[in-house]
C-alpha positions as CSV (number, residue, x, y, z in Angstrom):
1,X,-34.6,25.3,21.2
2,X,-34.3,22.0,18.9
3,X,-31.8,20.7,17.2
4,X,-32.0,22.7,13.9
5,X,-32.3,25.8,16.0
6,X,-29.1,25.0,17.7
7,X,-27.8,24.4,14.1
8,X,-28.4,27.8,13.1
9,X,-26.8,29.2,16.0
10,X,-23.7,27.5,16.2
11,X,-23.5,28.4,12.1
12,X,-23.7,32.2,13.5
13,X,-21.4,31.9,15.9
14,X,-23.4,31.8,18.8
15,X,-21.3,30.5,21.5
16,X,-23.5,30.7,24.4
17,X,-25.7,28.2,23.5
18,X,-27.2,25.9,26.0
19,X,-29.4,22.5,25.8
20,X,-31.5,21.1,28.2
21,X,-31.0,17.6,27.5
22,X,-28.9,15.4,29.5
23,X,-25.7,17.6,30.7
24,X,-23.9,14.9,30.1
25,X,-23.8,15.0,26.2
26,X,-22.9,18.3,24.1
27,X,-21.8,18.9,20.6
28,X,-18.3,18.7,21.4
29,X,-18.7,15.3,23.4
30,X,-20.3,13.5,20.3
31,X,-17.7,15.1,18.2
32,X,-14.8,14.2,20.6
33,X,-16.5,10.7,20.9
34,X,-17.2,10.4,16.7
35,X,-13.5,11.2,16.4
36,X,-12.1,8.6,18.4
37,X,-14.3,5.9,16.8
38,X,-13.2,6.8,13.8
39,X,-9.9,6.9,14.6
40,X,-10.3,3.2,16.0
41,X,-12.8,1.5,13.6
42,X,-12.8,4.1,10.2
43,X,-15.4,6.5,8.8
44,X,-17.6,3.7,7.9
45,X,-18.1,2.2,11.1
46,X,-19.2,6.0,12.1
47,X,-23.5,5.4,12.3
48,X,-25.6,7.7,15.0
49,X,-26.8,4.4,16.5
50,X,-22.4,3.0,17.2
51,X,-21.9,6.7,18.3
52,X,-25.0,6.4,21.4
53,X,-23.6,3.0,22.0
54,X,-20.0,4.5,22.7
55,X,-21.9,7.3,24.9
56,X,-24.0,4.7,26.3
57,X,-27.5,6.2,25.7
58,X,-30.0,5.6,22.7
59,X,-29.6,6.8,19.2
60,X,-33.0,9.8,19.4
61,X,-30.6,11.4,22.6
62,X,-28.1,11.8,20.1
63,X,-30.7,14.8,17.9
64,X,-31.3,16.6,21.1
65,X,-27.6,17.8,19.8
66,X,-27.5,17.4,16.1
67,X,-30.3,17.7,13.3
68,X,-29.1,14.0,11.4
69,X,-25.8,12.3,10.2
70,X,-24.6,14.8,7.4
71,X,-25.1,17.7,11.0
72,X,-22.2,15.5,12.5
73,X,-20.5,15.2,9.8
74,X,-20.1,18.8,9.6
75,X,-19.4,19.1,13.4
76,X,-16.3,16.7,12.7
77,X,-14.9,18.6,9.4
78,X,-15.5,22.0,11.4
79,X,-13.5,20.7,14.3
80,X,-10.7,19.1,12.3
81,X,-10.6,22.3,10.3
82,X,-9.7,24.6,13.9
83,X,-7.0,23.1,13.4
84,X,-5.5,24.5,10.5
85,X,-3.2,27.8,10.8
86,X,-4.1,30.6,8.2
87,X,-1.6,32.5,6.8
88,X,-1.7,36.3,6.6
89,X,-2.0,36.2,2.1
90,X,1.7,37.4,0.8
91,X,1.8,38.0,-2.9
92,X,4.7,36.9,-3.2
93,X,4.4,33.7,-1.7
94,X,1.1,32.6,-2.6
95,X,2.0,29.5,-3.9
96,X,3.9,28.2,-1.4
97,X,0.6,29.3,1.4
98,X,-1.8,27.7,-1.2
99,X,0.4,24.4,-1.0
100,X,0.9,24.9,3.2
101,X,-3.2,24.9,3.1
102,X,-3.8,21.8,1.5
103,X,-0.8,19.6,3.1
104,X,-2.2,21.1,6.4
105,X,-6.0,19.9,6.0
106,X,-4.6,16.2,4.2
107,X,-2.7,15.9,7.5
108,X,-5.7,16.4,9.4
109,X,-7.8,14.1,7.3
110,X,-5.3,11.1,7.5
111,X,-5.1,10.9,11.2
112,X,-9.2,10.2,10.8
113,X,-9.3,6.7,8.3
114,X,-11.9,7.6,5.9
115,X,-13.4,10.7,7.4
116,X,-12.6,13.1,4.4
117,X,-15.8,10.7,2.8
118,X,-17.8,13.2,5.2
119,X,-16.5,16.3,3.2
120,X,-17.6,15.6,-0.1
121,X,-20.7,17.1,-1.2
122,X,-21.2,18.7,1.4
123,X,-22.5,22.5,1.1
124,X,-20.6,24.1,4.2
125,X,-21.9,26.8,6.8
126,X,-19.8,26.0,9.7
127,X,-18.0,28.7,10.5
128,X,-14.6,26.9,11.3
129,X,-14.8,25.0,7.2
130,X,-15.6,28.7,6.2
131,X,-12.6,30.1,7.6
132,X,-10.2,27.7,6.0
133,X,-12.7,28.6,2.5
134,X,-11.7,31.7,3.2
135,X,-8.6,31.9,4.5
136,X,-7.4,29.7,1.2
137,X,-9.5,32.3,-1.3
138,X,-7.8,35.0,0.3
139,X,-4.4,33.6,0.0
140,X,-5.6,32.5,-4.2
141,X,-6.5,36.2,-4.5
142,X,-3.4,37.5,-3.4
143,X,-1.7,35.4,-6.4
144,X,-3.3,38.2,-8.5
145,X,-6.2,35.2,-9.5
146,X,-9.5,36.5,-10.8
147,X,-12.3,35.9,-8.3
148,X,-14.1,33.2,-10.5
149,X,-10.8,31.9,-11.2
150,X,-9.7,31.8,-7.5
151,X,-13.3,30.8,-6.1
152,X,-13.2,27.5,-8.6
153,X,-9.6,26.8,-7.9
154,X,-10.2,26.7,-4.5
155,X,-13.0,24.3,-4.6
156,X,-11.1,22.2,-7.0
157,X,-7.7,21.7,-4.3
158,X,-10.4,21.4,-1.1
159,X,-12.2,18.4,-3.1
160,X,-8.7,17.0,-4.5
161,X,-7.4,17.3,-0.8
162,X,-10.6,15.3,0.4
163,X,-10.3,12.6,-2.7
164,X,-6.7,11.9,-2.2
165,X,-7.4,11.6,1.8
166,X,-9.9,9.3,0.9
167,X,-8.0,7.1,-1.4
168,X,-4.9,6.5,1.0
169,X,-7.3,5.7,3.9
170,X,-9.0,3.0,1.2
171,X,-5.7,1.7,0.0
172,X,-4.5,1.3,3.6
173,X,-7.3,-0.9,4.5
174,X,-7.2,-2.8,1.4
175,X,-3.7,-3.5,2.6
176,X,-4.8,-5.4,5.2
177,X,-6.0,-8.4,3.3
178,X,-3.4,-10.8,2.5
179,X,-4.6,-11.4,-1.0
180,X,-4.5,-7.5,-1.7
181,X,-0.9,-6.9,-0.7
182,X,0.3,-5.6,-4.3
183,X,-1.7,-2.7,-4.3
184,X,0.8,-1.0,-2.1
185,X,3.6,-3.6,-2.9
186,X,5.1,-1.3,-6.1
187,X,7.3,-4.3,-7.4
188,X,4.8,-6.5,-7.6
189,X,2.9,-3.8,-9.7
190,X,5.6,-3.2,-12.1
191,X,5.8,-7.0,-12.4
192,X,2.6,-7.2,-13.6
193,X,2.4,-3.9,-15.6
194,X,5.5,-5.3,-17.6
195,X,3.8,-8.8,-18.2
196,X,0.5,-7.0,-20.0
197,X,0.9,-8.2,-23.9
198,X,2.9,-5.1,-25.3
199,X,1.4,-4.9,-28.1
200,X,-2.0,-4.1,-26.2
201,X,-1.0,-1.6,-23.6
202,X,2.6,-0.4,-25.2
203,X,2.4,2.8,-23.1
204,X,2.2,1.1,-19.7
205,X,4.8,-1.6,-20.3
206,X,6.8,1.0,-21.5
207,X,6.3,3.0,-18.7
208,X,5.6,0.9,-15.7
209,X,8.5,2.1,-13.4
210,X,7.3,5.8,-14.1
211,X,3.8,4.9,-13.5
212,X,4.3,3.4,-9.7
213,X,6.7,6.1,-9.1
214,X,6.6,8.4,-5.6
215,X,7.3,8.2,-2.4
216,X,5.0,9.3,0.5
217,X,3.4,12.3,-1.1
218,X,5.3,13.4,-3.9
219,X,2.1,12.7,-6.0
220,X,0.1,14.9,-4.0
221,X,2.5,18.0,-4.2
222,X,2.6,17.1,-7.8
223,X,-1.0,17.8,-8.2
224,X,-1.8,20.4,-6.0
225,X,1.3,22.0,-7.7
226,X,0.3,21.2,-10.9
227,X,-3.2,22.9,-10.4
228,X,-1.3,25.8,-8.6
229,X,0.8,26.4,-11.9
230,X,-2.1,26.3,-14.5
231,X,-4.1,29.7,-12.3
232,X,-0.3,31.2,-12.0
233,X,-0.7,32.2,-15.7
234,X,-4.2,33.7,-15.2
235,X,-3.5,35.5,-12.6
């Protein structure tokens, strides 16, 4: 069985699936080994030829297990997805399970610098990414949403969740270099929102406290919230 075949059978949920390359590697040892690099060193740093080196074996032993790159990086979004609880959908809390969802999978996402990069674009067929698909549908649904309406709503708060993960993992690292400490230094901001020529940008000088508002993620709830509110009135 190659690796595509393997593919296919973990995607049907084939559990008994064996290989007969070295027993020491397996799907969830490259993931468990992926995860802890990128943990250490960021998404970027995650290439198939830094993962064999952290197994200590070459880079073709590696697609004995998985069909390329964008096969791990479902095999890491899967696994980090197991980790999110479902609700049971309750129209009459909807909302508030919708929200749950999303601060569940950006927790997730954070622990791993960078890794909700791997999410994006990606056409999913794990079955562990489908659950949460499905699990947050079910929950849209139950708000009374029509099924278009739910189906794009829930793509739109997965690829917010994976944006917003994204841009807190690239403003942490940014706050590493000395010269870039304003971007997370909000008085510093104001400062210079306030000095812009007023007459140019009256909004933002105007506005400059409002603007670098938030702490932790209030802006987050804000959105997911926000795109919660506008399918309330469809549903």
């Amino acid at each position: 069985m190659n690796a595509k075949e393997r593919r296919a059978a973990r995607h049907a949920g084939d559990g008994a699936v064996r290989t007969r390359a070295r027993p020491a590697l397996s799907p969830e040892r490259l993931v468990d080994t992926a995860l802890a690099l990128v943990a250490e060193e960021g998404y970027e740093a995650l290439t198939m030829r830094r993962l064999a080196t952290a197994l200590d074996t070459g880079p073709a032993s590696l697609y004995a297990h998985v069909v390329n790159k964008a096969d791990l990086d479902e095999l890491l979004i899967s696994r980090l997805c197991s980790e999110v609880v479902l609700p049971t959908p309750d129209p009459s809390s909807w909302s508030e399970q919708a929200r749950d969802v999303c601060a569940q999978l950006r927790e997730v996402y954070l622990r791993y610098p960078g890794i909700s990069r791997a999410a994006l674009a990606m056409a999913p067929t794990a079955l562990e990414i489908l659950r949460v698909n499905d699990g947050l549908l079910g929950v849209l649904l139950a708000g009374g949403a029509a099924p278009v309406d739910a189906a794009y709503a829930c793509d739109a708060l997965v690829l917010y969740v994976a944006a917003y993960c994204l841009e807190v993992s690239v403003a942490r690292a940014r706050s590493t270099s000395d010269d870039l400490d304003w971007v997370v230094d909000r008085d510093e901001m104001v400062r210079r929102f306030e000095a812009l020529p007023a007459e140019r940008f009256p909004y933002i000088t105007r506005h400059a406290a409002q603007l670098t508002a938030g702490e932790g993620h209030d802006r987050f709830d804000f959105t997911v919230g926000l795109m919660l509110d506008g399918l309330a009135p469809r549903a």
